[in-house]
C-alpha positions in Angstrom: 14.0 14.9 5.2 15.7 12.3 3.2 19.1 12.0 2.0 19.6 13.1 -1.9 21.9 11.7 -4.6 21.0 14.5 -7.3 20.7 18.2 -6.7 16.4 18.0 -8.8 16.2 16.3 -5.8 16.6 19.2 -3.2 13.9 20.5 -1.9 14.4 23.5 -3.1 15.2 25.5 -6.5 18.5 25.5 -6.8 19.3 28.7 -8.7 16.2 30.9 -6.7 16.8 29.1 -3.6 12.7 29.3 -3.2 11.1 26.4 -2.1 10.2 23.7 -5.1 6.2 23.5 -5.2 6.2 21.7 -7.8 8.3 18.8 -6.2 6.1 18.7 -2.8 3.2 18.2 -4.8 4.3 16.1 -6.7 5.3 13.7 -3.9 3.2 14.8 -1.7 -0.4 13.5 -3.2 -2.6 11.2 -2.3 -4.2 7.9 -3.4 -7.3 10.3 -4.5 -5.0 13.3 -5.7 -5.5 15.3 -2.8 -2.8 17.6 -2.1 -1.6 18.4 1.6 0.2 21.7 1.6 3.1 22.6 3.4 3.2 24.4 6.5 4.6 28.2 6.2 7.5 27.2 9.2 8.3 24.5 7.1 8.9 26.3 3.8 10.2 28.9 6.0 12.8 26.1 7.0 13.5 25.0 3.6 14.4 28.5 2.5 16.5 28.9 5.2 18.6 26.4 5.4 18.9 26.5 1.3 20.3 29.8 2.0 23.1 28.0 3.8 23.8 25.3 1.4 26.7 25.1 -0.2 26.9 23.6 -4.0 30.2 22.1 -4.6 30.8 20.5 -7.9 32.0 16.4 -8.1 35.5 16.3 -7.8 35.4 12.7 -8.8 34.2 13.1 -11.8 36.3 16.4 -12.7 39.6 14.8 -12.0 38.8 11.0 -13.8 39.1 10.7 -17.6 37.2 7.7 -19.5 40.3 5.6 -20.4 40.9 5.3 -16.0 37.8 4.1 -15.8 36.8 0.2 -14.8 33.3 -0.3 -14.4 32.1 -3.0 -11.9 28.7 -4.1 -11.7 27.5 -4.9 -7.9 24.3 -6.3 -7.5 21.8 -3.5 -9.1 23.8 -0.2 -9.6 27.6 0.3 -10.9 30.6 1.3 -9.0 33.1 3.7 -10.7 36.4 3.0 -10.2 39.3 4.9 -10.7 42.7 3.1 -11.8 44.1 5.6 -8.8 41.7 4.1 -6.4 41.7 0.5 -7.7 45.7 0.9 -6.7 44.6 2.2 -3.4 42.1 -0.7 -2.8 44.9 -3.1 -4.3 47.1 -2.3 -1.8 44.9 -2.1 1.3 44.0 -5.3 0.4 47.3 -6.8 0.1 48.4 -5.4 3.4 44.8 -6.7 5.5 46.2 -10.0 3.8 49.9 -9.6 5.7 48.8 -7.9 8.6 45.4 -10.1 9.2 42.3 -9.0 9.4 42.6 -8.6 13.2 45.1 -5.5 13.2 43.5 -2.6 10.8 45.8 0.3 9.8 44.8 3.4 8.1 47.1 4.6 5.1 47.1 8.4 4.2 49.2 8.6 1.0 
């Protein structure tokens, strides 16, 4: 198991809830294109835990609009900031600068 960033990347179908063939084979191949199939307890698995999945939807992106968003780049990817969160990170910042970085404080607002 691996962690996943995008749901083509479960290993399963997402609207069956079956387990995704396709996928295993396709990462599953050897340097000769041999496949090695997957054992029934561990498609049994699969299915069973994608039974108890829950899909939620990005709340990030469903509560952001394109004029409050600042794009940073950081080393190979891009960070997606919010003016809401850049205020956040703004002020945490300014308060590790009056409070030093040896007392930490954690602000629920």
């Amino acid at each position: 198991m691996k962690n996943v960033n995008r749901s083509n990347e479960l290993p399963f179908i997402i609207e069956t809830r079956k387990f995704n063939y396709p996928q295993w084979y396709r990462t599953h191949t050897d340097i000769h294109r041999q496949r090695t199939e997957p054992t029934l307890q561990y498609v049994a698995f699969i299915e069973s835990w994608a039974k108890r999945t829950w899909l939620v939807p990005n709340i990030i992106k469903l509560r952001r609009t394109k004029k409050e968003t600042i794009v940073y780049g950081f080393f190979s990817g891009f960070i997606y900031i919010t003016l809401f969160q850049m205020f956040h990170i703004f002020t945490i910042s300014l308060l590790n600068v009056y409070l030093g970085n040896n007392l930490r404080c954690l602000i629920i607002l």
